[in-house]
Backbone bond lengths (Angstrom), bond angles and torsions (degrees), N, CA, C in turn:
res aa  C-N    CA-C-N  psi(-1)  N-CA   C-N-CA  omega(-1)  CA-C   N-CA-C  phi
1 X - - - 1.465 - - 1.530 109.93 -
2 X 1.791 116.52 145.24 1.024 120.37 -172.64 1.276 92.87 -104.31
3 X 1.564 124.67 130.30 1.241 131.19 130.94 1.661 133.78 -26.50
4 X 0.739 137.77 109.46 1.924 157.99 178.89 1.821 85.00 -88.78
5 X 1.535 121.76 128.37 1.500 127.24 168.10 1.785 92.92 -107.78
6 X 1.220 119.01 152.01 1.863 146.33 119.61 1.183 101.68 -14.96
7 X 1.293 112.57 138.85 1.571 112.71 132.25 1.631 111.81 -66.93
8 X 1.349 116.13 -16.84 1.194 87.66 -173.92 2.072 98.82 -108.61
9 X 1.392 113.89 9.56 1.141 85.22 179.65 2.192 102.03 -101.05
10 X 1.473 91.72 -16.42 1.500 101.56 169.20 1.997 109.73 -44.15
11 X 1.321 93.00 -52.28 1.535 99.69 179.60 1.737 114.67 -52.83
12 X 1.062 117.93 -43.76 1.398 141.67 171.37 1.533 94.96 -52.74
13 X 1.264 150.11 -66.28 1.284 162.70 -152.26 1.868 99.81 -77.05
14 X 1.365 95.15 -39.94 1.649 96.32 179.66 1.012 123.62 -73.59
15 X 1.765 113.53 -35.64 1.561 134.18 170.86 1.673 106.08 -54.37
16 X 1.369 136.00 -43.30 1.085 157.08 177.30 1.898 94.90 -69.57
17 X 1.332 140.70 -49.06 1.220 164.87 -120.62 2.308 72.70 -102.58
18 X 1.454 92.91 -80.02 0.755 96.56 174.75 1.745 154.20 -10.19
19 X 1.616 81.79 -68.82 1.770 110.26 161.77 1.729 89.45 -50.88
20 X 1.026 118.09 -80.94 1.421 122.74 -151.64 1.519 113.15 -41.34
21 X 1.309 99.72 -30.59 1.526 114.27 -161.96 2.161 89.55 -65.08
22 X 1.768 109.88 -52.12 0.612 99.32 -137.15 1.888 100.55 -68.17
23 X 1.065 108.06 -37.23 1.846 149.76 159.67 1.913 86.03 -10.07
24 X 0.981 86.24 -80.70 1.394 94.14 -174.12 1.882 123.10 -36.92
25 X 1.751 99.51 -46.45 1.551 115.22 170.76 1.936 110.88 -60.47
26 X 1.111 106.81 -46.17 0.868 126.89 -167.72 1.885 100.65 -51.47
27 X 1.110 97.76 -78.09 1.232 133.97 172.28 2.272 99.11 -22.26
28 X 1.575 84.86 -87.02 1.568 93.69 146.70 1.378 122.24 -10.79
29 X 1.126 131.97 -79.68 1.249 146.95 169.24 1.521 114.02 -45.75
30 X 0.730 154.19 24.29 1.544 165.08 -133.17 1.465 111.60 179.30
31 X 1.716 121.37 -47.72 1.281 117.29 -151.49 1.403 115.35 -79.14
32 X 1.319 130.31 98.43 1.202 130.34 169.61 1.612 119.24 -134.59
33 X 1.115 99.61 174.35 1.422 100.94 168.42 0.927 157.51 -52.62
34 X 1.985 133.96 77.52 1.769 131.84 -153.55 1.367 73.09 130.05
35 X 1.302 160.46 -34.48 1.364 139.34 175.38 1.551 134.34 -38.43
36 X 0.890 120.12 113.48 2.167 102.49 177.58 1.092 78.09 -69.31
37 X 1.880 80.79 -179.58 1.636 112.58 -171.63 1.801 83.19 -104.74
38 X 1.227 115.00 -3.36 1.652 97.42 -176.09 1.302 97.03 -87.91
39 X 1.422 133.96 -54.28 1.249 153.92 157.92 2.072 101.25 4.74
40 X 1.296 78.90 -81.44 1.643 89.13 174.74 1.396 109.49 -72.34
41 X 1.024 156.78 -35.49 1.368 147.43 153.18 1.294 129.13 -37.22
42 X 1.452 112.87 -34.53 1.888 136.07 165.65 1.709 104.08 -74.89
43 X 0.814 107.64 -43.60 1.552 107.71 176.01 1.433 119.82 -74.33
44 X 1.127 130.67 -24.88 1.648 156.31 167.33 1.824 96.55 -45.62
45 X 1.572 88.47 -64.17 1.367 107.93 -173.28 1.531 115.31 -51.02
46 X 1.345 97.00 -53.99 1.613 92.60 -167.83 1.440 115.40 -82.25
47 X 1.225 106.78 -23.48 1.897 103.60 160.62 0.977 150.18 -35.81
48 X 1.858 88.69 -47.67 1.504 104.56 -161.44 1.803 96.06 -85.25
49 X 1.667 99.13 -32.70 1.618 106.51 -167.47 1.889 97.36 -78.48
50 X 1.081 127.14 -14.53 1.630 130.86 158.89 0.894 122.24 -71.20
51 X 1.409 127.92 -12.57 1.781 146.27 166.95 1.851 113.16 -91.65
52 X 1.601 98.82 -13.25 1.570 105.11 173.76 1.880 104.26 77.75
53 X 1.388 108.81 50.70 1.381 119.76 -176.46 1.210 102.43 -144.70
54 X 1.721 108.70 -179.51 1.781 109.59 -168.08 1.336 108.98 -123.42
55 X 1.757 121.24 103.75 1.540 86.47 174.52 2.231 124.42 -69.67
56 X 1.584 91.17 124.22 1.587 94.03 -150.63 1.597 102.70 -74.53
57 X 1.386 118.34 -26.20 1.620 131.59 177.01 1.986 102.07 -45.42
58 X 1.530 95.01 -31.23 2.035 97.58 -172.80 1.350 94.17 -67.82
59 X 1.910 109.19 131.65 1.514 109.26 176.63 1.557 120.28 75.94
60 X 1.080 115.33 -18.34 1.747 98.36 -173.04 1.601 115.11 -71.61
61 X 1.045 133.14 139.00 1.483 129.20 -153.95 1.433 120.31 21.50
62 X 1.456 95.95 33.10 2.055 101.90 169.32 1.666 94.03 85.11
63 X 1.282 136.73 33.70 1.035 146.09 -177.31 1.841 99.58 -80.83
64 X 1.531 127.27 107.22 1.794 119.30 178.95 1.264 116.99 -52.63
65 X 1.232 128.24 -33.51 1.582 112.64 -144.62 1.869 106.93 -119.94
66 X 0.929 118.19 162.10 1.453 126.56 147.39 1.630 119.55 -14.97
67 X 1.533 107.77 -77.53 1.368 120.59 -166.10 1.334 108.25 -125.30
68 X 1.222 133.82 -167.65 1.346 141.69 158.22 1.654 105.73 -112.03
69 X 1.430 113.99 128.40 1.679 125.34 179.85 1.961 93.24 -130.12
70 X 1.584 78.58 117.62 1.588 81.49 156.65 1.443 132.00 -149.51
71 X 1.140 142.41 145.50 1.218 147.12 -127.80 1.848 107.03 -133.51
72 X 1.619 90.74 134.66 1.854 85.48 -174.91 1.399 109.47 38.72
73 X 1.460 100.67 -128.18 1.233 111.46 -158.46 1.685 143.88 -69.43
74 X 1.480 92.82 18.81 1.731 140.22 -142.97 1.881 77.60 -96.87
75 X 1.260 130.38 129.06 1.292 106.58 154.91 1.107 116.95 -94.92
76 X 1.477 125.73 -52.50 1.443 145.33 154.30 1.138 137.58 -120.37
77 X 1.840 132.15 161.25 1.257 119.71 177.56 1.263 129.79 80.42
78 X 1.745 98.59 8.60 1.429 97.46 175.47 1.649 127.36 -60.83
79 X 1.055 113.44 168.90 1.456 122.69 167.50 1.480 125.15 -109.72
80 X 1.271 103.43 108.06 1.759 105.08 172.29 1.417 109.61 -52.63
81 X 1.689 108.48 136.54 1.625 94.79 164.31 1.960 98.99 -157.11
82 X 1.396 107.24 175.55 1.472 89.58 -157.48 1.427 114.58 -113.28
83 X 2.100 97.80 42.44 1.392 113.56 169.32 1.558 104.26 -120.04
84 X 1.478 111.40 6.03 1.118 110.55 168.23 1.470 134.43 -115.07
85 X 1.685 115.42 127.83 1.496 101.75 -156.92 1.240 88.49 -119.54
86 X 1.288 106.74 -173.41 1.561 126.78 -170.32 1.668 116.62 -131.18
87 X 1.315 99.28 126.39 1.338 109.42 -152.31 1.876 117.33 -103.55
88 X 1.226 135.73 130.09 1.540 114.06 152.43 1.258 134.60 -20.81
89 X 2.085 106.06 102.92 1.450 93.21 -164.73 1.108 98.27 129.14
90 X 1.482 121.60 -74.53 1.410 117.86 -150.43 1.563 115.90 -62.94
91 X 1.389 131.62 173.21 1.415 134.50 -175.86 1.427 94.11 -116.08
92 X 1.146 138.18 145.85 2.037 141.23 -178.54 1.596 88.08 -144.68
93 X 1.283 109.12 116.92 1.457 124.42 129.06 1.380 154.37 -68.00
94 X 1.293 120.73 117.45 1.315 105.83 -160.17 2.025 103.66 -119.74
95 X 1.001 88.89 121.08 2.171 100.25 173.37 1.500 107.67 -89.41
96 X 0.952 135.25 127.67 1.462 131.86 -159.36 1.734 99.55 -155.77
97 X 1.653 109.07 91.87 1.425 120.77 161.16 1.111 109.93 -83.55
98 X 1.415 124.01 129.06 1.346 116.92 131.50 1.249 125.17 -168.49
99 X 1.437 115.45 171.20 1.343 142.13 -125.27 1.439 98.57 -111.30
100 X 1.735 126.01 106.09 1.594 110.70 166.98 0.964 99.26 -136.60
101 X 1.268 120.29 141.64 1.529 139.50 -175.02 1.813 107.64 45.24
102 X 1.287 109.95 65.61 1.159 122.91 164.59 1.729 99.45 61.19
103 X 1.257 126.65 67.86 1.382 98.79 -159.85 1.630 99.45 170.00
104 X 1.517 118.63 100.59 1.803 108.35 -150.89 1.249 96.23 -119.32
105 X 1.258 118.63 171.91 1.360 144.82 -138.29 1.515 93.23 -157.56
106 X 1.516 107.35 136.20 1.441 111.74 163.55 1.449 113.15 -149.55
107 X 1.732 122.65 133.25 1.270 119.64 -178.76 1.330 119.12 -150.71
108 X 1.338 154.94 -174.48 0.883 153.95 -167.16 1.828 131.75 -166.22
109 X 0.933 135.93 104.31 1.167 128.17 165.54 1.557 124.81 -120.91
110 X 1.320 99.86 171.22 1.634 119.40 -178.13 1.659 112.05 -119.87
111 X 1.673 105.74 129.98 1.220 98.66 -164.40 1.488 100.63 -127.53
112 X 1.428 126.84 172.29 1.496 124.52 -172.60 1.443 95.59 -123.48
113 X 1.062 97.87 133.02 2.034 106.99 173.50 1.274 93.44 -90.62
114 X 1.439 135.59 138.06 1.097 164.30 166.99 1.903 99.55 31.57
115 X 1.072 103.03 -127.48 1.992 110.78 178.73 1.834 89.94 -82.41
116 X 1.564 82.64 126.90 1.768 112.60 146.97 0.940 145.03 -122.42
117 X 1.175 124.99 149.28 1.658 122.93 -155.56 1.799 94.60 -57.75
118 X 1.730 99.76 176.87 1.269 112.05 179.62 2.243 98.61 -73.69
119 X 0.724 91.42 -75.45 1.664 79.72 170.31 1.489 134.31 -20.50
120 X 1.174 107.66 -47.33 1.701 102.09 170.13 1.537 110.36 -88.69
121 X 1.478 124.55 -4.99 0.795 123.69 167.53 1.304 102.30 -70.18
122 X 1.057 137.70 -105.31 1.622 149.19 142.56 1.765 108.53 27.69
123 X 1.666 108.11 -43.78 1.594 95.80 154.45 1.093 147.18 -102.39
124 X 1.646 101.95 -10.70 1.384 114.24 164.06 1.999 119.70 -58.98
125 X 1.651 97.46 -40.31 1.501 82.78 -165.60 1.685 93.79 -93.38
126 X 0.785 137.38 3.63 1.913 135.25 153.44 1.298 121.76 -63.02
127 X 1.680 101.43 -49.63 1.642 101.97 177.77 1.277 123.45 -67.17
128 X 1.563 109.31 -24.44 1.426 125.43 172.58 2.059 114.83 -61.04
129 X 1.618 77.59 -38.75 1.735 92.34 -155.91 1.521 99.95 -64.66
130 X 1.701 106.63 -35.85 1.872 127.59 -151.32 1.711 66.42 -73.31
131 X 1.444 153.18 -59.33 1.387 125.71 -142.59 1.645 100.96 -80.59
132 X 0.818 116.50 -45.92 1.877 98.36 176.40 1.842 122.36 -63.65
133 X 1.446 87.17 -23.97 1.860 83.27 175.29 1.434 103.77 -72.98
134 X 1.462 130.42 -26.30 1.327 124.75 -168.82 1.676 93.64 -95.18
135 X 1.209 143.95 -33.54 1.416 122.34 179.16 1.687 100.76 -76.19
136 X 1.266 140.63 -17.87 1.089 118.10 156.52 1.122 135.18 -27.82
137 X 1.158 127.77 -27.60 1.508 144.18 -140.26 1.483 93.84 -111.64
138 X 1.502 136.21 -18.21 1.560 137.20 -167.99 1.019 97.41 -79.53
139 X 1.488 111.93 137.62 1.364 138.18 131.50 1.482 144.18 -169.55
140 X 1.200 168.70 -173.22 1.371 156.18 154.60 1.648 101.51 -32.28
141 X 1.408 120.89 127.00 1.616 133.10 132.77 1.773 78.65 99.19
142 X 0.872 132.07 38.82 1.816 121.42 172.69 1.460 91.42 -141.10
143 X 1.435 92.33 141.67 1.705 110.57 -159.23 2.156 86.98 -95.04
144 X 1.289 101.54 144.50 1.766 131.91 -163.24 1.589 85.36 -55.01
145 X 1.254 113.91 -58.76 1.790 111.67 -156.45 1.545 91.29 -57.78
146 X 1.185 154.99 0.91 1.262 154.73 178.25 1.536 94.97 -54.97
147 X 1.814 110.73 -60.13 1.222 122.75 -170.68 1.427 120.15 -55.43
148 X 1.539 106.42 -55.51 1.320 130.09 168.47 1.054 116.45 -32.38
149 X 1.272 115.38 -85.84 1.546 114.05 -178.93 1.672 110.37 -48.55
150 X 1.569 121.49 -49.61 1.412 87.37 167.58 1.434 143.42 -52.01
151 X 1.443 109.37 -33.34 1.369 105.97 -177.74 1.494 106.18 -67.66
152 X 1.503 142.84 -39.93 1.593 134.72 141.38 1.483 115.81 -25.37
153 X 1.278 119.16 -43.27 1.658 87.86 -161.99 1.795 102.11 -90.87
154 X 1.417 106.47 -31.88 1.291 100.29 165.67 1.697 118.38 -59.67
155 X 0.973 124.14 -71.47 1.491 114.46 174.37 1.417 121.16 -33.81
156 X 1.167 118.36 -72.80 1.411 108.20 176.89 2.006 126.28 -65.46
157 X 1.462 110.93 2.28 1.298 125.01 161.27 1.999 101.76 -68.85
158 X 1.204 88.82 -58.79 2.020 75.09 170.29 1.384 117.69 -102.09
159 X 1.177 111.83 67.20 1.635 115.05 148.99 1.467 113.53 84.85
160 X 1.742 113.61 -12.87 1.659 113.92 -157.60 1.416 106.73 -91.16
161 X 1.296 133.21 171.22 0.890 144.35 -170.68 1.774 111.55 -100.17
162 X 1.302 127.55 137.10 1.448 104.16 177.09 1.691 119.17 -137.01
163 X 1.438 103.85 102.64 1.221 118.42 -169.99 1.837 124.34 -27.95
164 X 0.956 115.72 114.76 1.890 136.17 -179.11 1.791 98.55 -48.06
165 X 1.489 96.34 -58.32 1.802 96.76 -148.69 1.184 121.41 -104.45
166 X 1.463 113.62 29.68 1.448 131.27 -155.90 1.467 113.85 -137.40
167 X 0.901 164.24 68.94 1.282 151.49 -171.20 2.023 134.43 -122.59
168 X 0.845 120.96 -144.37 1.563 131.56 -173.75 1.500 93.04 -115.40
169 X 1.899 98.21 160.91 1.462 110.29 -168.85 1.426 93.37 -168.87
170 X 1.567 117.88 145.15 1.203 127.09 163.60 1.950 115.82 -47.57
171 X 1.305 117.51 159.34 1.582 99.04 -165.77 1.982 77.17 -167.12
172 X 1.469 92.70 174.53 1.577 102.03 -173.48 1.511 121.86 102.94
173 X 1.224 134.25 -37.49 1.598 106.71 146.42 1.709 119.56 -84.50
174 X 1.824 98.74 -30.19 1.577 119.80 179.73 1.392 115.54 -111.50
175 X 0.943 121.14 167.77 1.575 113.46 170.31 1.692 108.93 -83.50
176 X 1.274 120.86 -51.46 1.749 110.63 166.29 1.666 117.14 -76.82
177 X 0.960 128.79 127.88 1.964 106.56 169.09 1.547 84.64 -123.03
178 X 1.185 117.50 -164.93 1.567 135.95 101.13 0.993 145.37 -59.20
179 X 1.912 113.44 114.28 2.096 104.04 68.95 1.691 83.54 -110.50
180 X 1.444 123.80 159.70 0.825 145.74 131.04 1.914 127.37 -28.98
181 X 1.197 140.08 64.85 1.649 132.46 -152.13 1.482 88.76 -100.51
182 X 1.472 136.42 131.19 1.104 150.08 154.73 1.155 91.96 -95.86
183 X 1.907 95.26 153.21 1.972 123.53 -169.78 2.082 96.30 -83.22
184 X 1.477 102.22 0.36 1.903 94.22 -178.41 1.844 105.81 -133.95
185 X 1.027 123.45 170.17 1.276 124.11 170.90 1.454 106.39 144.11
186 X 1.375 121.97 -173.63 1.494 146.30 -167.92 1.412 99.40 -95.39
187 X 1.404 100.82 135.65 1.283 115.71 157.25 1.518 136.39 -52.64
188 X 1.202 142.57 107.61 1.611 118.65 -164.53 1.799 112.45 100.95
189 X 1.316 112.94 -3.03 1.446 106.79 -156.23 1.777 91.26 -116.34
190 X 1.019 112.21 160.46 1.836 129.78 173.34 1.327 116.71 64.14
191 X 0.964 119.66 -147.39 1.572 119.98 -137.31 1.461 112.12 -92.14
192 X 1.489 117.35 125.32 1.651 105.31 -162.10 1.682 113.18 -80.18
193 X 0.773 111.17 128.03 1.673 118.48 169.42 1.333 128.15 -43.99
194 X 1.725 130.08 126.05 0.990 89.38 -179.78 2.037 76.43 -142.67
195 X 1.400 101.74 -174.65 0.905 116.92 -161.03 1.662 113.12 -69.67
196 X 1.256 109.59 135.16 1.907 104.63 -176.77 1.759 97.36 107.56
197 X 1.120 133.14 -28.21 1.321 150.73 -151.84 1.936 90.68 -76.79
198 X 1.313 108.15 124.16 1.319 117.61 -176.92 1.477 126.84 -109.87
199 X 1.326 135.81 88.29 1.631 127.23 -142.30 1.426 105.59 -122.37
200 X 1.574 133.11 138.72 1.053 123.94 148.14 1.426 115.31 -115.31
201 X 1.756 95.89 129.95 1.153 131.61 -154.90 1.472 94.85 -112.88
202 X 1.725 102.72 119.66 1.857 134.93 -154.51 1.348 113.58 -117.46
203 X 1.224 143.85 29.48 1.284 132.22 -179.03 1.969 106.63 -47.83
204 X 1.554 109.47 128.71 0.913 105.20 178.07 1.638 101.02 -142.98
205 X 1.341 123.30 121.32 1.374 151.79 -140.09 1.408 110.41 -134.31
206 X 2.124 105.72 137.86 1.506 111.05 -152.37 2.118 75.14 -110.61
207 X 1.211 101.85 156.82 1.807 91.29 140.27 1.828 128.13 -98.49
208 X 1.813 95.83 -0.03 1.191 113.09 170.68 1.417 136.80 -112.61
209 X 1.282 129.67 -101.80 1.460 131.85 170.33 1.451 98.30 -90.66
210 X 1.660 122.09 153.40 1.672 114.11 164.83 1.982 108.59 -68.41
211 X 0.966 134.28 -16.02 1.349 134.91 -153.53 1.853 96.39 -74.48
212 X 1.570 108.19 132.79 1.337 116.70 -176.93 1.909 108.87 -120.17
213 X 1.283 115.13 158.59 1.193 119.76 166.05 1.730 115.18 -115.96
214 X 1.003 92.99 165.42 2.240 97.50 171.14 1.481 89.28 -109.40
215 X 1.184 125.56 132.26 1.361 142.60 149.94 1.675 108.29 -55.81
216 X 1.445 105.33 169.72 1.824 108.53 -177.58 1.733 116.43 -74.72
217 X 1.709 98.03 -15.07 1.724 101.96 -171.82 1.740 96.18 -47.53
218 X 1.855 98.69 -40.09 1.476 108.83 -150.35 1.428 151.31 66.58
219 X 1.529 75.74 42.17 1.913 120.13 168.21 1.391 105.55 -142.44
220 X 0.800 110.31 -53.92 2.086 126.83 -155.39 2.173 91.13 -41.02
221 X 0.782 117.81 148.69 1.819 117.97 158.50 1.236 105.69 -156.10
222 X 1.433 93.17 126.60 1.505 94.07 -177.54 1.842 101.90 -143.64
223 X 1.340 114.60 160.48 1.212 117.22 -166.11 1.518 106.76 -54.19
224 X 1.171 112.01 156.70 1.815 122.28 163.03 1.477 112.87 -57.83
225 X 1.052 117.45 -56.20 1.322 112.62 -171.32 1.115 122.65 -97.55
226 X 1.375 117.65 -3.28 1.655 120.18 166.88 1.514 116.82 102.53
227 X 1.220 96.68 13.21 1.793 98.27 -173.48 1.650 89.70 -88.06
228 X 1.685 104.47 175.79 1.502 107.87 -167.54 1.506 103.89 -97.89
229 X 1.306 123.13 153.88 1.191 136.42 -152.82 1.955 106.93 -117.30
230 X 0.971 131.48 153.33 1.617 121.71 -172.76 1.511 95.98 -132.07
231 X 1.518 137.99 173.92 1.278 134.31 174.48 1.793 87.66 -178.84
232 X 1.745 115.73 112.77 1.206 152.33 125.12 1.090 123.98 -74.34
233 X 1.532 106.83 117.81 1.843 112.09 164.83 1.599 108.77 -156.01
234 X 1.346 81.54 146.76 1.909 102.14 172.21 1.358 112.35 -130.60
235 X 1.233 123.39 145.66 1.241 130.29 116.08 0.871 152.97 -48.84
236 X 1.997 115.78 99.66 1.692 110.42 -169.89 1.824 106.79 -109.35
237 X 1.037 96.67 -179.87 1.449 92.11 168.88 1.815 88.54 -129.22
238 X 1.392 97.75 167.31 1.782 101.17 -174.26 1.961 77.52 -114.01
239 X 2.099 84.06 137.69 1.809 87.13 -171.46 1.571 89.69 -129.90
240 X 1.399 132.15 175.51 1.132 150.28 179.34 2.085 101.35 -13.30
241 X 1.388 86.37 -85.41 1.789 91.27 -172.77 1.781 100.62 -96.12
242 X 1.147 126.99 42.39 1.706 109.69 -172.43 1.157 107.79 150.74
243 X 1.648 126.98 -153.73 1.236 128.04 -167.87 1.338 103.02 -139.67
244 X 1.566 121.09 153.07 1.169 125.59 172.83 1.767 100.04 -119.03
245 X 1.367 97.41 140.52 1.810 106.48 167.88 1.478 115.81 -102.51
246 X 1.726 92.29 127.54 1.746 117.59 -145.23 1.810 80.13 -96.48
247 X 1.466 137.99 -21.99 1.249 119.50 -173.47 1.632 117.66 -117.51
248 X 1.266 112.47 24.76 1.467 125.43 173.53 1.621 103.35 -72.04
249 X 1.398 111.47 -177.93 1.663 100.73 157.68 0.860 134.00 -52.93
């Protein structure tokens, strides 16, 4: 079952949208070189819960940390820990749920520590780009794979890889709901949109093959072959003619 949002509980979701937005800057502001990934993961924590919010990622199917941080070749689900630092170069992702006033938020970005190679350059601003070409595509009475397939044909138009087993999901009373939105598919195909409908929309991008592994933690995923991995996400809500983004400023 699909969730139908309020205008006024959508607003609630943005206020939450919000926090995240800011979580994320914050976060930003921190990332340099000699940092753990626990470091910034402890700080995640106490922000969001100093803003009077939940980080919701702590505990969910026995999930350790605050947020998910992942590094290079990490696509998602990483784990902060405080043997791991962050280096000149590297790319860190950060997934950042959370929960304010009964009412969650989910988003995601990819960030560059100081100079990066031409390659993560090249996937950072694609993976970024593949999520606005695919929310283009929102609105009342247009079926989801609209999105999908764009974010496929754009991604794999420049060279990137685009992950099978990973995707976007309705979010806002829970952090997963329904519909289910994969980053590939047919044009014209799945579930029609309709207005009130609350989605976070996941493009998550290889610079190599799409094929991923689970590490032994049994969260960690990171590409097969080791190329670096990108992860953009927002929260939109689907509004009259289009979509509004619930985790911007």
């Amino acid at each position: 079952m699909i969730d139908i949002y309020t205008d006024d509980e959508i607003k609630k979701i943005k206020e939450s949208g919000h926090l995240n937005y800011m979580t994320h800057q914050y976060l930003k502001s921190l990332l340099k070189p000699g940092v753990s990934t626990k470091y910034l993961d402890d700080e995640a924590g106490k922000f969001i819960t100093s803003h009077g919010g939940i980080p919701t990622s702590k505990g969910f199917e026995g999930y350790p940390n605050n947020i998910c941080i992942s590094v290079n070749d990490e696509v998602v689900h990483g784990i902060g820990r405080d043997d791991v630092f962050i280096h000149e170069g590297d790319i860190v992702s950060f997934d950042i749920v959370v929960t304010l006033n009964n009412y969650v938020s989910d988003s995601a970005t990819t960030w560059p520590v100081g100079h990066i190679n031409k390659e993560k350059e090249h996937l950072l601003y694609h993976t970024e780009r593949s999520l606005y070409v695919g929310l283009k595509e929102l609105k009342p009475g247009v079926p989801i794979g609209n999105l999908s397939a764009r974010i496929q044909q754009y991604a794999e138009r420049h060279g990137l890889g685009v992950v099978r087993e990973l995707g976007g999901h309705g979010v806002g009373h829970e952090m997963h709901q329904d519909p289910w939105i994969p980053n590939y598919g047919k044009y014209g195909s799945g579930v029609i949109l309709k207005k009130g409908m609350v989605l976070a929309v996941e493009p998550m991008l290889t610079a190599g093959r799409k094929d991923i592994v689970e590490l032994d933690d049994g969260w960690t995923i990171v590409t097969e072959d080791g190329s670096p991995a990108a992860h953009f996400e927002h929260t939109v809500a689907i509004t009259d003619d289009g979509y509004e983004i619930l985790t911007g400023e």
